[in-house]
N, C-alpha and C positions, 0 to 999 in steps of 0.2 A: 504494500500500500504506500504510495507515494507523500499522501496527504498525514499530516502529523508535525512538531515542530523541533525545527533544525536547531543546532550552535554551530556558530564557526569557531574554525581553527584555525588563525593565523599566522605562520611562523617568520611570515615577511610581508610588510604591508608596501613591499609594491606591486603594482600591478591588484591591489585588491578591492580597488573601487571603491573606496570609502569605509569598507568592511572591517571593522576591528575585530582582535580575539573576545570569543565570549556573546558575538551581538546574534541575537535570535532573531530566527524566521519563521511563521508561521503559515503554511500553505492549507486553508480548507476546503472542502468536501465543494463548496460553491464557486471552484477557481477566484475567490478572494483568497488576499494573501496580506499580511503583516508584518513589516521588517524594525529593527529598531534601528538600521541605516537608513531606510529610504522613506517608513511611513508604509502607509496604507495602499494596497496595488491588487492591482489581476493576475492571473497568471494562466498561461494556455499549455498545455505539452503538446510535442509534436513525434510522433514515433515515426524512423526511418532503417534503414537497415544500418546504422551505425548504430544506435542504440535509441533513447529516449531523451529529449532536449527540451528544456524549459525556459521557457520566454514570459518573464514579469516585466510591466507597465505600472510605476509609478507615475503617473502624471504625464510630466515630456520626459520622465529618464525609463532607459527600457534596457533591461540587463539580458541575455543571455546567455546561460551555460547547458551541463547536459551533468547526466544524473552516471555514477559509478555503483557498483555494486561484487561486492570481493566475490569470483566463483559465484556470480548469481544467486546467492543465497543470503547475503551479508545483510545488515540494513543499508539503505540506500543512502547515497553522500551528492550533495551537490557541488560542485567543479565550481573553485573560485579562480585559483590558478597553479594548475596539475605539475607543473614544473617544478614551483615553490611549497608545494606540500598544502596549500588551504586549500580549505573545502568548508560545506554544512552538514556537519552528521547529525545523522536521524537519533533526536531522544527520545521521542514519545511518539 
C-alpha cells in the first residue's frame, strides 16, 4: 500500500529540495497529500515499466520522484536523491 506517512532521510541536503532530515509526508487514500516542506498538495502515481513514479502538486511547485522497494517486499521509500542516500521511508 502506497498511501501511509513517510520520514525523510537526509544525509546530504543537496540536491534535496528543500527537504530536511526528519520532515514528514503524508500521502492519503484521496491523492491529497501533506508535507511539512511544501504544505498541503495532490499527488497522482503513474505506473510504467520502470516501476511506479509519483508526481505531487503543491501549488506552482511540482516534485517528482519514483517509489523503491528492497526485493519487492520491503516497505516502500520515496526517491529524494538515490545517489546521496535520501529518501521517504514508509512508517505507518
Amino acid at each position: 500500500m502506497i498511501t501511509g506517512t513517510y520520514i525523510a532521510k537526509v544525509e546530504n541536503s543537496f540536491g534535496s529540495n528543500g527537504i530536511n532530515d526528519g520532515d514528514k509526508l503524508i500521502l492519503n487514500k484521496d491523492f491529497s497529500c501533506e508535507s511539512d516542506t511544501w504544505g498541503k498538495g495532490r499527488y497522482r502515481l503513474v505506473y510504467n515499466y520502470q516501476g511506479t513514479r509519483i508526481k505531487m502538486s503543491f501549488g506552482n511547485w511540482t516534485y517528482n520522484s519514483y517509489f523503491s522497494r528492497a526485493y519487492l517486499i520491503g516497505k516502500p521509500k520515496i526517491i529524494i536523491f538515490w545517489d546521496l542516500g535520501s529518501e521517504f521511508k514508509k512508517i505507518k
